[in-house]
ZABA-394470 format. One record per residue (C-alpha): residue number from 0; residue in one letter; x negated, y negated, z negated. Coordinates in Angstrom, 1 decimal, decimal comma, padded with zeros to 4 digits. Layout:
! residues N
  nr rest      x      y      z
 NUM    a      X      Y      Z
...
! end
This chain:
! residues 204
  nr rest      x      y      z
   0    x -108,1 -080,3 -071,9
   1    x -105,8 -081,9 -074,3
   2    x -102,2 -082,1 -074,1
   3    x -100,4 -085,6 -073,9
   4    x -099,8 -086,0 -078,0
   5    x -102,9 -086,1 -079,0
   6    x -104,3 -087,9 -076,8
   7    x -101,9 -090,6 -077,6
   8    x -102,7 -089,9 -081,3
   9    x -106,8 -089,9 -080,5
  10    x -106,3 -093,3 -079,0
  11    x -103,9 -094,6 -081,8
  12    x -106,6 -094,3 -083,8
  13    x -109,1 -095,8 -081,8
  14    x -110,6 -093,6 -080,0
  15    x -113,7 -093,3 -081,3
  16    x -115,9 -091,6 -084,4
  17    x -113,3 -091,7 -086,9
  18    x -110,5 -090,2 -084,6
  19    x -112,7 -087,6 -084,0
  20    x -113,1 -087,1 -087,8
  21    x -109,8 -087,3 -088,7
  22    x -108,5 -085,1 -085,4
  23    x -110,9 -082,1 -086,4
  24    x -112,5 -082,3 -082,7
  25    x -116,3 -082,7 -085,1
  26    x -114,9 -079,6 -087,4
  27    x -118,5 -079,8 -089,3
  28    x -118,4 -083,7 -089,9
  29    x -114,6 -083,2 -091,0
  30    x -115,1 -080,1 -093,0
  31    x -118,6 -081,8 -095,0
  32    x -115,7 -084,9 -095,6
  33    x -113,5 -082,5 -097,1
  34    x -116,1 -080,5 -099,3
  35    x -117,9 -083,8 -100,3
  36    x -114,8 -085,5 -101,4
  37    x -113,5 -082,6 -103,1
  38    x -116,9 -081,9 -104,8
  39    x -117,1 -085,7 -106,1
  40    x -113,2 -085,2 -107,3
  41    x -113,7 -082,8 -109,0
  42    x -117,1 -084,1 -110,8
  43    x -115,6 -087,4 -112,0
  44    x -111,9 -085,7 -113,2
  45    x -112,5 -082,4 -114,1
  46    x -115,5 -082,0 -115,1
  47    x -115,7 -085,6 -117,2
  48    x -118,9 -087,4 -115,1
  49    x -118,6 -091,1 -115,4
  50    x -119,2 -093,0 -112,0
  51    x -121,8 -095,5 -113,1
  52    x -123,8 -093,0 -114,8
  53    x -123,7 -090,3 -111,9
  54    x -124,9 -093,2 -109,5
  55    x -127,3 -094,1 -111,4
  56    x -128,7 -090,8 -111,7
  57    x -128,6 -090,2 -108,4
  58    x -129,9 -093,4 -107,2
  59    x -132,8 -092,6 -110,0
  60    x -133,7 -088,8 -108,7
  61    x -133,9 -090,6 -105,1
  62    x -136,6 -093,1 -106,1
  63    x -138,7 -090,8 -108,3
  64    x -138,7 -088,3 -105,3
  65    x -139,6 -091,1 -102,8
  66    x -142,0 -092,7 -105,1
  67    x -144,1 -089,0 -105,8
  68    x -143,6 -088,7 -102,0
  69    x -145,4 -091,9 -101,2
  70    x -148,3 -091,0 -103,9
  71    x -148,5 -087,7 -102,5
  72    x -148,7 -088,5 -098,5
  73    x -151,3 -090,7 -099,9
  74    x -153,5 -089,0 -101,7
  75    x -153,3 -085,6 -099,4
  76    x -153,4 -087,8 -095,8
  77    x -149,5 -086,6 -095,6
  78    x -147,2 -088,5 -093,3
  79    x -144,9 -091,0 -095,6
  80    x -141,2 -090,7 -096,4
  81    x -139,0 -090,8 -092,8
  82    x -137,3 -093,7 -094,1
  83    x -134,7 -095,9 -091,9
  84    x -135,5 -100,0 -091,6
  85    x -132,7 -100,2 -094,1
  86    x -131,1 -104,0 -092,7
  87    x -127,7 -105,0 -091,8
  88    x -127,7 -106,4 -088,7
  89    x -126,2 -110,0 -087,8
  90    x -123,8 -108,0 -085,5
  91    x -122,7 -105,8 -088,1
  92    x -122,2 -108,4 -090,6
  93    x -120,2 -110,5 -087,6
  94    x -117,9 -107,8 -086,6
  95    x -116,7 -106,9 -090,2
  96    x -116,4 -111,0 -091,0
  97    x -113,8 -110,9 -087,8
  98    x -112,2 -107,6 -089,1
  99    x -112,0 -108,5 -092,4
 100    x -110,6 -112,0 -090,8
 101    x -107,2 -110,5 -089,0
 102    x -106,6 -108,7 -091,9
 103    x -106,7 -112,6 -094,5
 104    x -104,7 -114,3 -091,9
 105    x -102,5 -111,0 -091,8
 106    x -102,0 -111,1 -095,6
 107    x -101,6 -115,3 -095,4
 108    x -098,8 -115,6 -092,7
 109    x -096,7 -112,8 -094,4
 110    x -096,8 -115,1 -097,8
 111    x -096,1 -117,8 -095,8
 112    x -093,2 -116,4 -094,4
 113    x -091,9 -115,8 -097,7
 114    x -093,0 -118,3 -099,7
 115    x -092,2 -121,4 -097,6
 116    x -089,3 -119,8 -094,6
 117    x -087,9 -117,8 -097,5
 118    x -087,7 -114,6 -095,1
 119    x -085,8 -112,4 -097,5
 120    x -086,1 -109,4 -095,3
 121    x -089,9 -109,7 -095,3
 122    x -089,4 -110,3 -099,2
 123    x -087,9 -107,2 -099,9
 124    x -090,0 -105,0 -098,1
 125    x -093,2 -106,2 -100,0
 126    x -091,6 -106,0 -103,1
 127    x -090,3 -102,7 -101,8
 128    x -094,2 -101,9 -100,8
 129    x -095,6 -103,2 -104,1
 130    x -093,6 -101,2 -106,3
 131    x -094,5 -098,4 -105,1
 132    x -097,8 -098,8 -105,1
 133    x -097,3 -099,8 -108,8
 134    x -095,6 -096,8 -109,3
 135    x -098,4 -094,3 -107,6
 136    x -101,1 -096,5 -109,6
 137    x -099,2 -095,6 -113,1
 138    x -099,0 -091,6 -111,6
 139    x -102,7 -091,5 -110,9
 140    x -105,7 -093,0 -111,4
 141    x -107,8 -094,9 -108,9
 142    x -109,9 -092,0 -107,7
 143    x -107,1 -089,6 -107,3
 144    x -105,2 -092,2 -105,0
 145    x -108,4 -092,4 -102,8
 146    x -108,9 -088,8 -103,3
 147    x -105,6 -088,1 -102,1
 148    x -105,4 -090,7 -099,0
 149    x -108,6 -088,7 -098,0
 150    x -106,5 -085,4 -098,1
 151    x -104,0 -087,0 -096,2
 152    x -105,8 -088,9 -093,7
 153    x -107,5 -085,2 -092,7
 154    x -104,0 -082,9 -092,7
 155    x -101,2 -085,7 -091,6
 156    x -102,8 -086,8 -088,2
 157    x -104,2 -083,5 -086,4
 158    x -100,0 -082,3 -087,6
 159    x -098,8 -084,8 -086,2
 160    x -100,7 -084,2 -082,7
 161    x -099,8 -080,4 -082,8
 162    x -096,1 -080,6 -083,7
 163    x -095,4 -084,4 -082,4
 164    x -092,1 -084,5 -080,3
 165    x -089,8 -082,5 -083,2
 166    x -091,7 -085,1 -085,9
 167    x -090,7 -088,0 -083,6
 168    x -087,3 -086,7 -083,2
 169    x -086,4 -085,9 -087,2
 170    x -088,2 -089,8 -087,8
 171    x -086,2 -091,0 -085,5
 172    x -082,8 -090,0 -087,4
 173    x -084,4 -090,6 -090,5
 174    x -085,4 -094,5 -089,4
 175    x -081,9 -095,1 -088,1
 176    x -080,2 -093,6 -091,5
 177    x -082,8 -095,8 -093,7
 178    x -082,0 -098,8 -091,0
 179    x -078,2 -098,0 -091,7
 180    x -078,0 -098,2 -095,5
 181    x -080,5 -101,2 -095,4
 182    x -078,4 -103,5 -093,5
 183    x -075,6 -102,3 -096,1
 184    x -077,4 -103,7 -098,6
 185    x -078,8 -106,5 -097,5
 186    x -075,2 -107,5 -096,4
 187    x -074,6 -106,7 -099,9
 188    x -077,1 -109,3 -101,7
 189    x -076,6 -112,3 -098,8
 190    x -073,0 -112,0 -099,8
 191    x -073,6 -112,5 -103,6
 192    x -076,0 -115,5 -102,9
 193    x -074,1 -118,9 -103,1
 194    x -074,2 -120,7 -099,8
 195    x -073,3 -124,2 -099,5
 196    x -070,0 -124,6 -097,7
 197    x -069,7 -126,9 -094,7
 198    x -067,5 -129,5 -096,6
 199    x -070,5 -129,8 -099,2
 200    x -073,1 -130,6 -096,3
 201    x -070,7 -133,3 -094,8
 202    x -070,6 -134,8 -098,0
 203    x -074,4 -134,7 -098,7
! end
C-alpha cells in the first residue's frame, strides 16, 4: 500500500515504466540503469575509450557472433539466432512525431512571446535558463551532464516521495523569497527603461 506522496509522485511521472524506474518499485531494472550508466561513465572518462570506436566494436563483436551463429545452426541443424523482427512500427513513429510536436510548438510560442509581445519576464527567465546551462556545459562535458541527470533522475524523485511534505514546505519559503527579490528587480530594470510619456503619444 503506498502512502499519498508517492502516489502523487508515481502519477506525476506518468504512471507507467519509467515511474517505476525512477521510483525504485523494479529495484533490478533501476539498479542495472545505475550499474550500466556508471560502467559506460566511467569507460569513456576515466578510462580514455572514445565513443565511436567503442560502438563500433561493439556493434562489430555483435555481428561476427551472429554471423558464426548463423553458420553454425547451419551447418550442425542448430536453431538460428532468437532475433526480434527489428521494425519501427507506424505507431511508434506517430506517437513520437506528436510528442516531439508539443514540445516544437512549446519552444515556438515561448520565442514568439518574446520576440514579437516583447514578454520581458519570459525574456529573462530563458536567458536566466540558458546561462546556466552554458555555465554547466563549460563545468562538464556532455557525458558527465547526461551522466549526472541520470544520477539525479534515480535519487531526487524516490526523496522526494519519502520526505515530501517538509520538501514542499522549505520550497515553498524558498519560491516566495526568490518571487520576493525578483519582483525587486524587475521593478528595478522597468524603471530604468525609457517609456514614452503620455504628452509624447498625444503628440504622435
Amino acid at each position: 500500500m503506498e502512502d499519498s506522496g508517492q502516489t502523487s509522485v508515481h502519477l506525476a511521472l506518468g504512471g507507467g515504466a519509467v515511474a517505476d524506474l525512477l521510483l525504485w518499485k523494479k529495484w533490478t531494472q533501476s539498479v542495472a540503469l545505475l550499474v550500466g550508466s556508471t560502467a559506460l561513465w566511467f569507460l569513456f572518462e576515466r578510462a580514455g575509450y572514445n565513443l565511436l570506436t567503442f560502438v563500433s566494436s561493439v556493434l562489430l563483436l555483435l555481428v561476427v557472433i551472429l554471423f558464426l551463429w548463423a553458420k553454425s545452426a547451419l551447418l550442425l541443424n542448430r536453431p538460428l539466432p532468437p532475433l526480434p523482427n527489428l521494425e519501427v512500427s507506424e505507431e511508434t513513429v506517430v506517437e513520437a512525431a506528436d510528442e516531439m510536436r508539443v514540445w516544437v510548438n512549446s519552444a515556438l510560442s515561448i520565442a514568439r512571446d518574446i520576440a514579437i509581445a516583447g514578454n520581458l519576464r519570459l525574456f529573462a527567465q530563458v536567458t536566466a535558463v540558458l546561462w546556466i546551462i552554458s555555465y554547466g556545459g563549460s563545468l562538464f562535458n556532455f557525458l558527465t551532464l547526461v551522466y549526472i541527470g541520470v544520477l539525479l533522475s534515480l535519487s531526487l524523485p524516490i526523496l522526494y516521495s519519502k520526505y515530501q511534505i517538509p520538501i514542499n514546505e522549505k520550497l515553498t519559503v524558498a519560491y516566495e523569497i526568490a518571487r520576493t527579490q525578483y519582483r525587486k528587480i524587475d521593478d528595478i530594470i522597468l524603471s530604468k527603461i525609457p517609456l514614452p510619456s503620455n504628452k509624447e503619444k498625444k503628440i504622435q
